[in-house]
N, C-alpha and C positions, 0 to 999 in steps of 0.2 A: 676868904674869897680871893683874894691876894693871890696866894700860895696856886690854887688853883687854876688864876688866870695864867701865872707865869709858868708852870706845869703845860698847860693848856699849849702856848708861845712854843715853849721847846720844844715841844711834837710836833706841832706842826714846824717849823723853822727845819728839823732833821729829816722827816718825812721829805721837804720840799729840795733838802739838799741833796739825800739819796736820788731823786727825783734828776732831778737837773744833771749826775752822776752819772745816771742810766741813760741821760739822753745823750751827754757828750762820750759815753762811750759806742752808744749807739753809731751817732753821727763820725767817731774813727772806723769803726770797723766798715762803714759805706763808704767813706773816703781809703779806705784800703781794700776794696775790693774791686771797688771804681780804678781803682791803679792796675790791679790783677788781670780784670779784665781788657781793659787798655794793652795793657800788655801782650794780651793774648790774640786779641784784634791786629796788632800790629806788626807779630809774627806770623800768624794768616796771611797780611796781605806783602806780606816782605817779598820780594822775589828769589829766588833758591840762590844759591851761596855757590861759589865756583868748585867745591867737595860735591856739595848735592849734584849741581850738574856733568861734574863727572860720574859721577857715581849711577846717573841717569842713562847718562852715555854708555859706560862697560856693559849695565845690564840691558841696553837696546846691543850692542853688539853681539854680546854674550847669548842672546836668542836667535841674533842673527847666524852665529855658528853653529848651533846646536840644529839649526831648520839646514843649514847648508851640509853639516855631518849626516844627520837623516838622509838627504838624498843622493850621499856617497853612498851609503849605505847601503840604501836599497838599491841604486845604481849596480854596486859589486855584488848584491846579490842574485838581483836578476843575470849578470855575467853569472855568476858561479856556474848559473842553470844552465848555459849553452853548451851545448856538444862539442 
């Protein structure tokens, strides 16, 4: 009976340590995601970087040329048409 109850012990004792194993790995990977997304929260609300806003800048001017070329454009076209 002995044999048994100590048999008995070690199962559960292993059981309950895998257990506890799964929970602290559990509890990293939330504490590591909780990080990730933090992170990503925080690049969200970061304000753009003086590259980005140039880079914001060329392509607002970059449109603004390409609407001002169009109406050379058609400007020297409609000339072409004149007698």
């Amino acid at each position: 009976m002995f044999v048994f109850g100590a048999i008995l012990a070690l199962v559960y004792w292993n059981s309950t340590r895998e257990s506890r194993a799964a929970q602290r790995a559990a509890e990293q990977e939330k504490v590591e995601l909780a990080k990730i997304t933090q992170t990503l929260m925080d690049a969200r609300n970061r304000p753009p970087s003086q590259q980005q806003r140039e880079l914001q800048q060329l392509l607002v001017d970059k449109h603004t040329c390409e609407k001002q070329l169009a109406r050379c454009e058609a400007d020297a076209g409609a000339d072409a048409g004149l007698p």
